[in-house]
C-alpha positions in Angstrom: 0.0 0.0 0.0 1.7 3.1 -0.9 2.4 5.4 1.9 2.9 9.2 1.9 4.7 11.5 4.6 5.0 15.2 4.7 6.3 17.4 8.0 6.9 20.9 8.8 7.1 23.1 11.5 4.9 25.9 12.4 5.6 29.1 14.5 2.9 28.5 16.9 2.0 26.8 20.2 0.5 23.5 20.3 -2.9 24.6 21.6 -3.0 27.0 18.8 -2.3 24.5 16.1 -4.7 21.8 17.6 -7.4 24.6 17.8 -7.0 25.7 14.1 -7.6 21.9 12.7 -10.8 21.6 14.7 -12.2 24.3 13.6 -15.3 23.2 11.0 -13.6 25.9 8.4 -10.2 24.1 8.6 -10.8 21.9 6.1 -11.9 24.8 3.2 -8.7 27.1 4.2 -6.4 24.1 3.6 -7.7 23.4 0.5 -6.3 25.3 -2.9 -9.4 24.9 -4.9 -13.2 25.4 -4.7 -14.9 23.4 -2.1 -18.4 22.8 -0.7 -18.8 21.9 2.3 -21.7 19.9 3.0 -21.5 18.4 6.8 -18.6 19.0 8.8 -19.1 18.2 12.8 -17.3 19.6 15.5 -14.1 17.4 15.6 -14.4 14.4 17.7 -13.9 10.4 17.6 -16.8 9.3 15.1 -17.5 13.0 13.4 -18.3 12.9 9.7 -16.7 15.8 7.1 -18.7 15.8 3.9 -17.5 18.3 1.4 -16.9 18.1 -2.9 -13.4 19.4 -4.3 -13.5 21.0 -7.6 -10.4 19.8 -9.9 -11.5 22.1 -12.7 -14.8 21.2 -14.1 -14.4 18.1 -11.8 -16.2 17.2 -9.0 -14.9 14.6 -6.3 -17.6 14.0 -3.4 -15.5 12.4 -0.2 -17.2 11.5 3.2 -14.2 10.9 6.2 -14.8 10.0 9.7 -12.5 11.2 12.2 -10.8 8.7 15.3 -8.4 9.1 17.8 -9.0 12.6 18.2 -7.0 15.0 20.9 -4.8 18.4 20.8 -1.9 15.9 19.4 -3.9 15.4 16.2 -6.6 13.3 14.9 -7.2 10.4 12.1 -9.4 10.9 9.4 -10.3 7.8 7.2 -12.3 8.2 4.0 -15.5 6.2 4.4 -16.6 7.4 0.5 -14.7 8.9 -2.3 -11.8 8.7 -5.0 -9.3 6.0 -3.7 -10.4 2.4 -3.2 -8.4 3.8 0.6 -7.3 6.9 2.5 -6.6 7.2 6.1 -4.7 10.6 6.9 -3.2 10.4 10.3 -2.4 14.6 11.4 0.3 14.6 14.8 0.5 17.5 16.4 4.2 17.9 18.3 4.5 20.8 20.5 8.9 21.5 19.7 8.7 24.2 22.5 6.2 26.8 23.7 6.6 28.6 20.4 6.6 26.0 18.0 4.8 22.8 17.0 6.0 20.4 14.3 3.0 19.0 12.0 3.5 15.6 10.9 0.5 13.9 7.8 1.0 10.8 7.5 -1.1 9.3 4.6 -1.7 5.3 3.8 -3.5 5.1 0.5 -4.9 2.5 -2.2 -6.2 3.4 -5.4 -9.2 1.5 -7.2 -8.3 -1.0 -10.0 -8.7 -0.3 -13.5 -10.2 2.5 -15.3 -11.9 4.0 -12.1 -8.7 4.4 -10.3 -7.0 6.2 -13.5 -8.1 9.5 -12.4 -6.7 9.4 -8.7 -3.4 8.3 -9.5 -3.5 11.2 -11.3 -4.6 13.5 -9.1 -3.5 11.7 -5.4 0.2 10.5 -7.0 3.2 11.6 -4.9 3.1 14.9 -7.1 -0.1 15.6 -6.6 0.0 15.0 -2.4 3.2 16.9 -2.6 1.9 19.6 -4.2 -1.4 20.0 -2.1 0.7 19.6 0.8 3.0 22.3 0.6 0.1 24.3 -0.3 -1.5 23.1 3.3 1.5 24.0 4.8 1.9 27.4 3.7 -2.2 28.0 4.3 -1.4 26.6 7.7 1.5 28.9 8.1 -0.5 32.2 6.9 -3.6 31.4 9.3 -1.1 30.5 12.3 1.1 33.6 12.3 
């Protein structure tokens, strides 16, 4: 199963990192092209995010369910969407009272055939890198 790993370091506490990925608007800030969100709950162990990305003209529906949720970071595991598997662990490392290192973890399966075609396009290591160093810079701009 292929496997995907991203971490950087943010200048802010740890309480102030947690607090920014639990907030229900997290999710559309952190994302570099037109969403809709449709049901996101108040993070917790068992909440649901609904929401449609737009790659262009392209729309990609995902439901995730969040698990193991605390101010060190959450799981969210897609329970409907573009990969035949996704499960996005975020861990939240306080480096001192300044600082917090963010580390996404990402273990990933794409569908067989012709259905999976379009999300190794999109979700191949490019892609993730690429929507990750976005998140990361979003992340940094909000987090000042």
């Amino acid at each position: 199963m292929p496997t995907f790993t991203y971490t950087f370091t943010v200048k802010a506490p740890l309480a102030d990192v947690a607090n920014f990925h639990s907030d229900t608007n997290a999710l559309k800030t952190l994302s570099p092209g037109p969403m809709q969100l449709h049901r996101v709950d108040p993070m917790a162990d068992g909440s649901i995010s609904e929401f449609t990305m737009w790659l262009g003209p392209i729309p990609v529906r995902w439901r995730a369910a969040h698990s193991s949720v605390s101010e060190n970071g959450f799981t969210d595991t897609q329970e409907s969407g573009p990969l035949a598997f996704w499960q996005h662990t975020h861990r939240f490392g306080a480096i001192d009272e300044s600082q917090t290192r963010i580390n996404e973890h990402i273990e990933y399966e794409y569908y067989k055939g012709l259905r999976g075609l379009f999300s190794r396009l999109v979700f191949g290591k490019l892609g993730l890198m690429i929507l990750f160093t976005y998140r990361q810079w979003a992340t940094k701009r909000v987090l000042r």
